[in-house]
Wavefront OBJ file of the C-alpha trace (Angstrom):
o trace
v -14.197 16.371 -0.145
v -12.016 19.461 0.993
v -8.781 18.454 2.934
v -8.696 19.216 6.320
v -5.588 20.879 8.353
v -2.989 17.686 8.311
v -1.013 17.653 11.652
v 2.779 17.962 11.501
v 4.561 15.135 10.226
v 5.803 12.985 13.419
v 9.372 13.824 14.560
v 11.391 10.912 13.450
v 12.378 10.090 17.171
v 8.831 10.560 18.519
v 8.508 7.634 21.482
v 5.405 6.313 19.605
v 6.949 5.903 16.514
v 9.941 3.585 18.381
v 7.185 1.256 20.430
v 4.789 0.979 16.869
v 8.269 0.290 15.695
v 8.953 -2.940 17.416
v 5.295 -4.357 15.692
v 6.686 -6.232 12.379
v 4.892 -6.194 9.572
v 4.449 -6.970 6.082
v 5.399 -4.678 3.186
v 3.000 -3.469 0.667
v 3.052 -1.550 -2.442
v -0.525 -0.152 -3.098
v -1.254 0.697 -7.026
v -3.948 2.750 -8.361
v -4.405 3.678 -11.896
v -4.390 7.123 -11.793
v -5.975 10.332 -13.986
v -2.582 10.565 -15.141
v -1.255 6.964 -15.121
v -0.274 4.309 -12.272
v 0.411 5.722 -9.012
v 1.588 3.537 -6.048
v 3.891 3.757 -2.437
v 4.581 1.084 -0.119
v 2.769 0.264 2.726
v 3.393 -1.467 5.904
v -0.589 -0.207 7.221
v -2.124 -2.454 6.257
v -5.023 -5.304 7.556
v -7.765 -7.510 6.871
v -11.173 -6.366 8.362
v -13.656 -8.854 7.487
v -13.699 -12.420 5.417
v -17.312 -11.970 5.510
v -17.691 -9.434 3.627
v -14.198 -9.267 2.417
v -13.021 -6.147 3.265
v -8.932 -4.667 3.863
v -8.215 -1.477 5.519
v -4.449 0.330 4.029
v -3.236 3.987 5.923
v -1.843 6.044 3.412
v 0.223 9.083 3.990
v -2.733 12.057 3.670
v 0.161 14.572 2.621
v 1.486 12.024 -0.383
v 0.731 12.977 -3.190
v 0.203 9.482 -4.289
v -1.994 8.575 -1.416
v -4.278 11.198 -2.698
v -4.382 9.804 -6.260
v -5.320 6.693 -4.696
v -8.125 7.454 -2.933
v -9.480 9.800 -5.721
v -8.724 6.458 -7.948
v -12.018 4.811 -6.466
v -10.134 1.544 -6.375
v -6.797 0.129 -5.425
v -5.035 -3.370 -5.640
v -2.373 -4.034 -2.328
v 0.424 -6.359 -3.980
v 2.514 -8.362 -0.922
v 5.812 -8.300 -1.494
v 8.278 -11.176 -1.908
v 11.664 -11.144 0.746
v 13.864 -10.404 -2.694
v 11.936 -6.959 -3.467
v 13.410 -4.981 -0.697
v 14.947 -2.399 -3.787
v 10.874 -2.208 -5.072
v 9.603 -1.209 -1.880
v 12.486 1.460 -1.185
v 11.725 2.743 -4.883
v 8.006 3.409 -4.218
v 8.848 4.950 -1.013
v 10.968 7.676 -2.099
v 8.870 10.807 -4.239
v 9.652 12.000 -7.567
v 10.436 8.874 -9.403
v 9.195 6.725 -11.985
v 8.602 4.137 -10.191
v 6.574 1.848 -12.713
v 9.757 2.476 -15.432
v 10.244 -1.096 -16.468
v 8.252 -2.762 -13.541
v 6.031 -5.472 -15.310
v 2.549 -5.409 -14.162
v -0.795 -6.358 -15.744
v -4.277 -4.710 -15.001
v -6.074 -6.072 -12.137
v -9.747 -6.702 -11.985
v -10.585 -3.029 -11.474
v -7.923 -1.456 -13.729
v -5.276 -0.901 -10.915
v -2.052 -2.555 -11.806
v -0.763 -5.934 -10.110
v 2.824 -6.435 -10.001
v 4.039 -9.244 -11.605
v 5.755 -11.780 -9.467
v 4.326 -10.590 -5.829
v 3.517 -12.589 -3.195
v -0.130 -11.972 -3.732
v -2.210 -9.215 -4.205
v -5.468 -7.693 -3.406
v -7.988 -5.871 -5.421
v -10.566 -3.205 -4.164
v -12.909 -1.038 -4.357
v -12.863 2.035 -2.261
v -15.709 1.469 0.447
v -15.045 4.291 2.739
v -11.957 7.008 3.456
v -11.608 8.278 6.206
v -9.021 11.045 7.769
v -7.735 10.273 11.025
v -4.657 12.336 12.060
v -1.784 12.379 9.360
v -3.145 9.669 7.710
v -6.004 8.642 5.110
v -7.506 5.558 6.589
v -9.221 3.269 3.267
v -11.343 0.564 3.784
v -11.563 -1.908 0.375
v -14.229 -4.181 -0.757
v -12.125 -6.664 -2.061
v -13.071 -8.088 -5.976
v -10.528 -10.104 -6.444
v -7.366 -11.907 -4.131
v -4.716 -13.960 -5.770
v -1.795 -16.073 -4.288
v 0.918 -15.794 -7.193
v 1.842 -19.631 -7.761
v 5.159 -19.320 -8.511
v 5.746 -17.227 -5.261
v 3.654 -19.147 -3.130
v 6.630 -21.010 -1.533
v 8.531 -17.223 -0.999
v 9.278 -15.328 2.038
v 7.300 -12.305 2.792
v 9.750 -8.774 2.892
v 9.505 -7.675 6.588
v 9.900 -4.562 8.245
v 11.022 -4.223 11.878
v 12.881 -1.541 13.801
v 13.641 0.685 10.943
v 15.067 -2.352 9.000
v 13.868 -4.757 6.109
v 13.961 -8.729 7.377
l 1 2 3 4 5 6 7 8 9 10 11 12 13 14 15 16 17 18 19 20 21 22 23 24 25 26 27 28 29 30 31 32 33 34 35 36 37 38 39 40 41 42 43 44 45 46 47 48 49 50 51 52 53 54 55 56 57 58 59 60 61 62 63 64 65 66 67 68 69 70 71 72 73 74 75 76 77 78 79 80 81 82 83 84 85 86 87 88 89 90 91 92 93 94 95 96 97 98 99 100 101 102 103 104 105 106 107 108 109 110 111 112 113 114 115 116 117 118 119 120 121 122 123 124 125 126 127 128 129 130 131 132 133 134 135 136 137 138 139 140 141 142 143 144 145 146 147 148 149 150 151 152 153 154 155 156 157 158 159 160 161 162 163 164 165
């Protein structure tokens, strides 16, 4: 698939970005296992499309670098993130790291690693990409969804305004 023209990244002030802003959401870290190794970033984009077939839809970034190796991945897990893993998700949001140094995981069902002590997580199959404006749009078959039991009782991290809850 060749990569279309990718529109300017939106100014940081842009009056969409404030109103979308004031929707709270959940915080994600999506996890591939990559040609070269894991790959993941956090994710707020995310939603469940169907129960029937079960099927989750996750924007990714289309200029990240890791949103690419996800989608070339052909699968992908989407781990929910505990109130107490604010530092995780601002790790896997910033480029250039390792952000997997020391983070315990285990492979999921398709190979794409599940974080240890989430929420929940997750895992898919790529059923369709698409590219809509700045953003890779993914829907997921999902194989496999887990409540973790020993986080079942644990608030969900947040993000509203600009700010973690």
């Amino acid at each position: 698939m060749s990569q279309p023209t990718v529109p300017k990244p939106a100014r940081k002030h842009h009056p969409l970005r404030l109103v979308l802003g004031r929707f709270a959401t959940g915080v994600t870290i999506v996890t591939a296992a990559g040609d070269s190794g894991p790959v993941g970033l956090t994710a707020n984009s995310f939603t469940s499309v169907s129960l029937e077939p079960a099927i989750v839809l996750v924007c990714l970034d289309a200029c990240s670098r890791s949103g690419q190796a996800i989608t070339r991945a052909e699968s992908f897990v989407v781990n929910f993130l505990r109130r107490d893993q604010r530092r995780l998700s601002e790790t896997f949001a910033r480029p250039g790291q390792d952000r997997f140094a020391g983070l315990p995981t285990r492979p999921g069902r398709t190979g794409a690693p599940v974080i240890e002590g989430s929420l929940g997580h997750v895992d898919c199959r790529v059923d369709e990409t698409l590219i809509r404006g700045d953003h890779l749009v993914l829907f997921g078959a999902v194989l496999e969804a887990a409540v973790t039991p020993e986080a079942a009782d644990d608030d969900p991290l947040i993000f509203y305004a600009g700010q973690y809850l």
